[in-house]
C-alpha positions in Angstrom: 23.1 8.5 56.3 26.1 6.2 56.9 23.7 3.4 57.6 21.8 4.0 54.7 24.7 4.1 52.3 26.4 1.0 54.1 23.2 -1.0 53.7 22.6 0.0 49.7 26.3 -0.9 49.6 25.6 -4.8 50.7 22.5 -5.0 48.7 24.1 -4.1 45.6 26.8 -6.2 46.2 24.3 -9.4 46.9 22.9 -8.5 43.8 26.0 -9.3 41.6 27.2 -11.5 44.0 23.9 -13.4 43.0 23.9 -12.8 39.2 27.7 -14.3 38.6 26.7 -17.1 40.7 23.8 -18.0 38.8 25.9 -17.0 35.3 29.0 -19.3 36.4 26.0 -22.7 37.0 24.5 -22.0 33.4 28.2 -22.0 31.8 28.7 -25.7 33.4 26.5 -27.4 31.1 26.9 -26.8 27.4 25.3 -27.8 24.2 27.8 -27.1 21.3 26.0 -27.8 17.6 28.7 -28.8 15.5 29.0 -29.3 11.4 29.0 -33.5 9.9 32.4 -33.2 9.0 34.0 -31.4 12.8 31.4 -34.5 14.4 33.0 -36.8 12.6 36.5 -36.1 13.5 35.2 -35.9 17.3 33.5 -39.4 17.2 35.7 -41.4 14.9 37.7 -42.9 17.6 35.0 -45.0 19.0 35.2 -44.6 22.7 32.7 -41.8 22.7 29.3 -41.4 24.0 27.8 -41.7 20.5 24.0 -41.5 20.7 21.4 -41.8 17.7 17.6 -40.4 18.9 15.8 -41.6 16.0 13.1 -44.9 15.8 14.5 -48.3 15.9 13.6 -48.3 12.0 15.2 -45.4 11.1 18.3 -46.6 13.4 18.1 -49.7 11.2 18.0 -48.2 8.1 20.9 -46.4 8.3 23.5 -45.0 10.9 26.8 -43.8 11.9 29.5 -46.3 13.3 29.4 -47.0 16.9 25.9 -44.9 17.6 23.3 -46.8 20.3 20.4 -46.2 18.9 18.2 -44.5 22.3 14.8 -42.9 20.6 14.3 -39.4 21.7 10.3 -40.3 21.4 10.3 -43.8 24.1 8.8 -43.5 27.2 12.4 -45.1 28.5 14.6 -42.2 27.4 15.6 -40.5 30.2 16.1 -43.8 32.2 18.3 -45.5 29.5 20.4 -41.7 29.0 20.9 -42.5 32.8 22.9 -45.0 32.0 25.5 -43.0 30.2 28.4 -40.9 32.0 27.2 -37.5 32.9 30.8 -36.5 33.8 31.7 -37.5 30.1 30.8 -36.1 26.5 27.8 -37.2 24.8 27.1 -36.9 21.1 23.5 -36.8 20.1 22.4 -37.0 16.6 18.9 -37.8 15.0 17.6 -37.1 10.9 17.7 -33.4 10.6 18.3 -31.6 14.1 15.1 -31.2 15.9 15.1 -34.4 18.4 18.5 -34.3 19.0 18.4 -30.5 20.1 15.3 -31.5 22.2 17.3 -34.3 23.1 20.5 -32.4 24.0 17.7 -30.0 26.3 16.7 -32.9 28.3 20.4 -33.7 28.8 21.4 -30.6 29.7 18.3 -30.5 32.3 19.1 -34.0 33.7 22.9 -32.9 34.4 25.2 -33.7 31.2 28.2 -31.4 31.2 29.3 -31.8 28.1 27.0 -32.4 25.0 27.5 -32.2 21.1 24.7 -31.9 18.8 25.5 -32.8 15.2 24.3 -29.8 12.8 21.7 -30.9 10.3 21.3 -34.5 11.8 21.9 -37.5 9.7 20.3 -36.0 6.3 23.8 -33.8 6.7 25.8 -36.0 7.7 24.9 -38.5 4.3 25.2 -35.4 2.5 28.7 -34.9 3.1 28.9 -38.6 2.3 30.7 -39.6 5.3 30.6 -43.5 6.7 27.3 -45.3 8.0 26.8 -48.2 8.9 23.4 -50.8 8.0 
């Protein structure tokens, strides 16, 4: 009986041991979705990570200071995401949300620890009328 409650003992305690383990690696990469106007404030310095996924035209059309224009839909992408810091924020933004949070996914799997997806894309941000750039 001993050795059957000292084995269920180290089984259990595998188990959890396991489960936070696998919690704590999920918790060192996050995605944080964040409104025009909080973006804004983040990236207005310049020295960010400051990444537009839309096409070249709709880059050219249109787009927030200090953005490289890297299009969520070119064979390239990961490759020229590679280039960026992984150790270092990244802000990902494209026209209403969807690329960049499929963007911000691909990040996240290739190793990003730190990524910020602007709510609502570009459509929000020229909604709030903040600066672009042409």
């Amino acid at each position: 009986m001993k050795n059957l409650t000292l084995s269920l003992f180290v089984v259990i305690t595998l188990l959890f041991s396991c489960k936070n383990s696998s919690q704590s690696n999920e918790k060192s990469t996050t995605v944080e979705v964040v409104k025009p106007v909080d973006f804004n404030a983040k990236v207005e310095n310049n020295t960010v990570q400051l990444i537009d996924v839309r096409t070249p035209k709709e880059y050219n059309a249109g787009h927030l200071k200090s953005s490289k224009n890297i299009n969520v839909f070119d064979k390239n992408f990961m490759t020229q995401m590679e280039s960026l810091d992984k150790s270092k924020p990244v802000y990902v933004y494209c026209k209403s949300g969807k690329r960049s949070a499929n963007a911000s996914s691909k990040l996240k799997a290739a190793g990003f620890t730190k990524i910020y997806d602007l709510q609502g894309g570009f459509l929000a941000w020229s909604k709030e009328n903040l600066e672009i750039e042409k």
